[in-house]
N, C-alpha and C positions, 0 to 999 in steps of 0.2 A: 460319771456316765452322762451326768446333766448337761456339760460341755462338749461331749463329743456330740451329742447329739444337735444341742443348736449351731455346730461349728457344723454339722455332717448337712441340716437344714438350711443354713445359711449359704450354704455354696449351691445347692441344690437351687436355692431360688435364686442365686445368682445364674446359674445355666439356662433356669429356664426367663428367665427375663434376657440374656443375648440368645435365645434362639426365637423369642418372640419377636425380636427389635430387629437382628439381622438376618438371622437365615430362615426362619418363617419355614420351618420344616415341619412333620408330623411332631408334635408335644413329643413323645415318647422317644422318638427318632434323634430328635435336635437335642431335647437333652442329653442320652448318650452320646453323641456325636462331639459336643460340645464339652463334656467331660472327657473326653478322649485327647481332644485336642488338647486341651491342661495336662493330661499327664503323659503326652508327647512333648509340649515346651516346656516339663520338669525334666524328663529325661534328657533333652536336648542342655537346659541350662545345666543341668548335671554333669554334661561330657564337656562342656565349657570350662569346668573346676565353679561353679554355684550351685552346690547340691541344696540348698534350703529350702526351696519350690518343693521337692521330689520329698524330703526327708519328713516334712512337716506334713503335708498329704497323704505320706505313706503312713505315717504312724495314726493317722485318725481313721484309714482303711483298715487297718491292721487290727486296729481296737475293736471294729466292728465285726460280727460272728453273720457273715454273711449269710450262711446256711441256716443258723436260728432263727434271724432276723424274717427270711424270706416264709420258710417252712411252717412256724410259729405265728411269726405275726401278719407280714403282707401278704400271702397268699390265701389262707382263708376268706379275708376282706375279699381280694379283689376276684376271687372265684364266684363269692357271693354275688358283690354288685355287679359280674360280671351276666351270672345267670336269673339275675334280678327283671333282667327285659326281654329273655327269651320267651318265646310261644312256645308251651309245652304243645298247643296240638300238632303243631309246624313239628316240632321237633319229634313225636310220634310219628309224622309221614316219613320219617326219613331215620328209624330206628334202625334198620337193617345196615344200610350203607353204615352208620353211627357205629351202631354195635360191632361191627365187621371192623373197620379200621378202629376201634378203641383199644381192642383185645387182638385178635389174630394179625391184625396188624403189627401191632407194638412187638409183641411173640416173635415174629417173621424175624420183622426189622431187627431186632436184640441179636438174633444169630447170625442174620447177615451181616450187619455191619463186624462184630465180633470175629468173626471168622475171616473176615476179608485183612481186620486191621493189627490181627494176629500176626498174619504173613508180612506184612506193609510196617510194620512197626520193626519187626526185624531184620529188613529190607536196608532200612533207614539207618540199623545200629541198636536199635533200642528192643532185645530181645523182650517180650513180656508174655508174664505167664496167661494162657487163655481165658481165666476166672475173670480176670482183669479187662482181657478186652470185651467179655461179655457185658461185663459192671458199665464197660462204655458204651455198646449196644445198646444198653437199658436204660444208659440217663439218656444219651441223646437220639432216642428214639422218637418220646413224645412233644407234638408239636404245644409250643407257651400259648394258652390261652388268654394270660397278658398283655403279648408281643401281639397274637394274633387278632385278638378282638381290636386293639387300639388301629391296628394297620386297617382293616375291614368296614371301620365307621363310614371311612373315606374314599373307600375302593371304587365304589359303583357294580361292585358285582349280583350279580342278580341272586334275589332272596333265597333261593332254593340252594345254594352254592354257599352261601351265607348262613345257613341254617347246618348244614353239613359241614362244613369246618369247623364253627362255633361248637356244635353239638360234639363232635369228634376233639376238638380239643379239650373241651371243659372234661371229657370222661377220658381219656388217653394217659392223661399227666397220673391220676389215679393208679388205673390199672399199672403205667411203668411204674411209679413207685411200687410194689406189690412184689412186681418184677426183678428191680432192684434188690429188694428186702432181701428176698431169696437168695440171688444170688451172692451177696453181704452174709451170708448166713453160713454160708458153702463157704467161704473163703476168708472167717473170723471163725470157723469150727472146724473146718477143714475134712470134714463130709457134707455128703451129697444128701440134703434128706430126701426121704421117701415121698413117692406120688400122691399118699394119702397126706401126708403132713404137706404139703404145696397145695392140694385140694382145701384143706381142713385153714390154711393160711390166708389163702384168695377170696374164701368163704366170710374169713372172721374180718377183715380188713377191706374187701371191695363191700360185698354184699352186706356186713354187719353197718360199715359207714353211712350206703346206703338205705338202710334200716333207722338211722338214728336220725337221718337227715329229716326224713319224712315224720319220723316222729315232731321232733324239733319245729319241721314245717308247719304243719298243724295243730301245733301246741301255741304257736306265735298269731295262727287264725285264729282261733279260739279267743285269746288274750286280745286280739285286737279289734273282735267284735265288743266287746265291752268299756272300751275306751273310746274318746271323741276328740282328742283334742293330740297336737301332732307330739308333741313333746313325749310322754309315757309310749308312744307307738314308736318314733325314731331311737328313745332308748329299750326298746325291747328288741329292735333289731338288732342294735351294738349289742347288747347280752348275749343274742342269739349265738354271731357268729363268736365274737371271746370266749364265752363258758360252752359252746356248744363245742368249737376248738378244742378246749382243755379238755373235755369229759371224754371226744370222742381217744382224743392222744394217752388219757389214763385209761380207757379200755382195749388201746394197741388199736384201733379200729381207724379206717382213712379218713383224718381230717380232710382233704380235700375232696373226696366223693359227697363225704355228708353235708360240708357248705353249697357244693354242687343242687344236691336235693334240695336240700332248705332253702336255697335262692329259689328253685321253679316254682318248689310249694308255695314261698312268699308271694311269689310276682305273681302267679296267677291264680291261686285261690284267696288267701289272705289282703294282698293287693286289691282285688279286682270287688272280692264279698265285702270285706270286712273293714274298710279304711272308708273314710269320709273323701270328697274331694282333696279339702287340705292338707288331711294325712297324707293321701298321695303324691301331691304336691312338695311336701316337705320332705319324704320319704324317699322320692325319687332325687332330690338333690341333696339330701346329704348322701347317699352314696357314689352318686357321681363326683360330688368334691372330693371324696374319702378314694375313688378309683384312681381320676386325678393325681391326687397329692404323694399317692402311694407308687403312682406308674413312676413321677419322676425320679423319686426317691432312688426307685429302683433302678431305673435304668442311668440314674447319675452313676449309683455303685457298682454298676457294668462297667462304665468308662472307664472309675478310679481303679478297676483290679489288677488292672496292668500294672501298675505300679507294686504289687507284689510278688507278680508272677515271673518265674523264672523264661525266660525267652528270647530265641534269637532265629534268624533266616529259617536255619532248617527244622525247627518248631513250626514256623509260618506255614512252610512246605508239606510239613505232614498235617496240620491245619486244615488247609486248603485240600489236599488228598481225600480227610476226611470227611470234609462238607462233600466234595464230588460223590462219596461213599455214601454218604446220606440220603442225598437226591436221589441216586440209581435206587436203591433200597426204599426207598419211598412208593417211585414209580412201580417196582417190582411189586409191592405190597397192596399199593392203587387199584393197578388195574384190572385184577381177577374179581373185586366185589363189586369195581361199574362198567364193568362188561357184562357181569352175573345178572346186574339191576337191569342194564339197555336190554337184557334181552328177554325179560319179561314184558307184557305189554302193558301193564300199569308203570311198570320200573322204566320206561322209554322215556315218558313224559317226565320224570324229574333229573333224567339225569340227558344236560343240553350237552351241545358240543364246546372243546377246549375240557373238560370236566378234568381230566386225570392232569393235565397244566396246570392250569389254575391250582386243584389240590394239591398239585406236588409243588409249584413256584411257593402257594402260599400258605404251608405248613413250615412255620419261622422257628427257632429255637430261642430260647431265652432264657430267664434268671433260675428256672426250675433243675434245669442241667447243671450250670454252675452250680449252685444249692446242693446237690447230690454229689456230683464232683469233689466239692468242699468237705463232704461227710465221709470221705473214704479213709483208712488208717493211714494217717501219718508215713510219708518214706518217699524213691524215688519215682516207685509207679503213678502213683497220687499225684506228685507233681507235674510230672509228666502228659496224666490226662488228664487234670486239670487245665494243663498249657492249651492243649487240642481242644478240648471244650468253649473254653476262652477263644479262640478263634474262627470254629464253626459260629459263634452266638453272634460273635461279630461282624461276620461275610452275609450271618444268615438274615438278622434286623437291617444293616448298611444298605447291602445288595438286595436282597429278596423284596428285604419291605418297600426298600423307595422304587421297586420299579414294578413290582405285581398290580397299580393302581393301572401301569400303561399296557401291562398285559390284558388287564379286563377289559380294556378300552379299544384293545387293538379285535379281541374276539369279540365285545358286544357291543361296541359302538357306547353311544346315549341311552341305552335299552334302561329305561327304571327298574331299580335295586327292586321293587318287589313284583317284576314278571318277567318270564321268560323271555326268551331273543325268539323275535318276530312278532311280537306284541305290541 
C-alpha cells in the first residue's frame, strides 16, 4: 500500500510541476488536464503494440478504491478547509436562495435528469432499468464544491454570487448523497420504503450531521481558547475532521454536512474568539496546503480513470447528451428560486443580473459523482454510468471551468469580487 501510494504521489507532482512550468492553467484544471493527457499517450502507445505506459498505470489506478479514498478521506478535509473561510453572516443573507437549490433543487434535478436518460439510454441501445437512471439523477445532480470553490478563487465573480454557489455547493453534495442513499436502498431491497422511513432517513443523516458538526464546532472553540501556541490548535483541527469523519460514518450520519458545520463553526467563532494571531496564521495554512495537495491528488485520479473505464464514440455521445441534460435541469431548477428572490424587494438587491448563467455555467461536477458512481453494485449498468459520469466530470471541469472566469467578465467587467455591478 506504502508503494502505491508514493508511486500514486509521485506522478501527481510530477503533473503538477508540467502544468506549473507549461501550461500554467487553474492548479486543479492543469493537473487533470495533464493526467489526461498521459493516459491518452498510454492508450495511443498501446494501439501501437507498447502497452506498458497503459498497463503499469492502470494497475496502480486499479489498486486505488477511488470511492473510499475520496468519501473517507479527501472530502471531509477539503469540505472543512473549504468552509473554513466562508462568512457565516454572508452566508445567512443568502440562506433561502442556498436552501432552495441545496434540497428542492437536487430533488427536481434527480427526476429530471432520471426520466429524461431513461428514454435516451434506450434510444441509444442501452435499455436501463429506471432505479438506475434515477441513481444517476442523484449523483450528478450535486454541484463539487471542490471543483467549484477551486475555479471561483479566480473567477472575478462578484461576492454575493460567490457566496451563493459556495454555500449551495458545500450543502447540495450532502443532501444528494441522502438522496442517493435512498435510492441505493430501493434497488439492493427491491422495495420502495415508506415516506416516514425517507423522513425519519433525511432526518438522521442531513440534520443529525448537521447536529454533530456544530457540536464538534464548539467543542474545538472551547479547546482552543485554552491553548496558545499553534501546534495543539493545528492538531485539534486534524482530530476534528479524522475522528469527527469516523464517529459521524459509525453513527450512519452525513460526514460531509458535519465537516461542513464544523468548518463555519471553526472559521468564525473558534477562529476569530479563540485562536491567537499565530494560531491563525498557522491554521489558515495548514489547511490551505492540505486543500492544495488533496485537490491535485484528486483531480490527477480524474485523469487516470480513463484508463479503466470501459469506452468508446458512442459512450462520448451519450456523455455529452448527458451533460446537455444536466445544464437544461440545472436551468429548470435555477430559475423558479431567483426569480422568487428578484421579486421580493429585499431579494432584488442580491440577486444582479447574468445570476441563473453564471449559476448554471458554473455549477461543475466532479470527484463526488464519480465516488458514488464507483459505489453502485457491480454489473453492466454500473459500468455503463460510470462511463457517462466520467464524461459529464470531464466536459464539465474542461469546458465549464476554463471558461466561466470569461463569462464573469463578459457580464461584469472589472467589477470587484466583493460588490455588486455598478459599484
Amino acid at each position: 500500500m506504502l508503494d502505491l501510494a508514493a508511486a500514486f504521489i509521485a506522478l501527481t507532482a510530477f503533473f503538477t510541476y508540467l502544468n506549473y512550468r507549461f501550461l500554467r492553467l487553474p492548479p486543479t484544471i492543469g493537473v487533470m488536464a495533464v493526467a489526461l493527457v498521459l493516459s491518452l499517450l498510454a492508450y495511443g502507445l498501446a494501439w501501437l503494440g507498447y502497452p506498458v505506459l497503459e498497463t503499469e498505470i492502470g494497475q496502480i489506478v486499479r489498486q486505488l478504491d477511488f470511492s473510499e479514498i475520496l468519501m473517507t478521506w479527501f472530502l471531509p478535509a477539503l469540505l472543512f478547509a473549504g468552509a473554513l473561510h466562508v462568512d457565516l453572516t454572508e452566508l445567512r443573507s443568502y440562506k433561502w436562495p442556498i436552501g432552495l437549490m441545496a434540497t428542492a433543487g437536487v430533488l427536481l434535478s434527480t427526476f429530471i435528469i432520471g426520466g429524461v436518460m431513461y428514454y435516451a439510454l434506450a434510444w441509444f441501445g442501452w435499455p436501463t432499468d429506471l432505479i438506475y437512471c434515477l441513481l444517476l439523477g442523484a449523483l450528478i445532480s450535486p454541484t463539487d464544491p471542490i471543483a467549484v470553490m477551486g475555479i471561483l478563487k479566480t473567477s472575478g465573480a462578484p461576492q454575493p454570487l460567490q457566496t451563493t454557489i459556495v454555500g449551495e455547493s458545500l450543502f447540495n453534495d450532502g443532501v444528494a448523497v441522502v438522496v442517493f442513499s435512498i435510492m441505493l436502498t430501493v434497488l439492493t431491497e427491491g422495495t420502495v420504503p415508506t415516506a416516514g422511513k425517507i423522513g425519519l432517513l433525511f432526518v438522521e443523516e442531513a440534520i443529525g450531521g448537521a447536529l454533530l458538526g456544530l457540536a464538534l464546532g464548539y467543542l474545538m472553540a472551547f479547546l482552543a481558547g485554552h491553548v496558545e501556541e499553534y501546534q495543539p490548535t493545528v492538531m485539534l483541527t486534524l482530530a476534528l475532521v479524522l475522528g469527527g469523519s469516523a464517529v459521524a460514518t459509525h453513527l450512519h450520519l452525513s460526514a460531509p454536512i458535519a465537516m461542513v458545520v464544523a468548518g463555519l463553526i471553526v472559521g468564525n467563532v473558534a477562529r476569530k474568539r479563540s485562536m491567537t494571531e499565530e494560531e491563525r496564521r498557522y491554521v489558515d495554512g495548514f489547511w490551505e496546503l492540505i486543500d492544495e495537495i488533496l485537490n491535485a491528488l484528486l483531480f490527477a485520479l480524474i485523469g487516470l480513470e480513463i484508463l479503466i473505464l470501459p469506452f468508446d464514440w458512442l459512450h462520448f455521445a451519450a456523455g455529452v447528451l448527458l451533460a446537455l441534460v444536466v445544464l437544461g435541469s440545472r436551468v429548470l431548477t435555477l430559475a423558479p428560486p431567483v426569480l422568487l428572490l428578484r421579486s421580493r424587494s429585499r431579494g432584488a438587491e442580491q440577486v444582479s443580473k447574468g445570476t441563473v448563467r453564471i449559476l448554471t455555467w458554473g455549477g461543475l461536477r466532479g470527484g463526488i459523482s464519480v465516488a458514488l458512481a464507483l459505489s453502485l453494485p457491480a454489473g453492466e449498468s454500473r459500468d455503463l454510468l460510470l462511463t457517462l459520469t466520467y464524461v459529464v466530470v470531464l466536459t464539465s471541469i474542461l469546458l465549464q471551468g476554463l471558461t466561466i472566469g470569461k463569462l464573469v467578465k463578459s457580464l461584469y467587467g472589472d467589477c470587484p469580487a466583493d460588490q455588486p455591478p455598478g459599484h
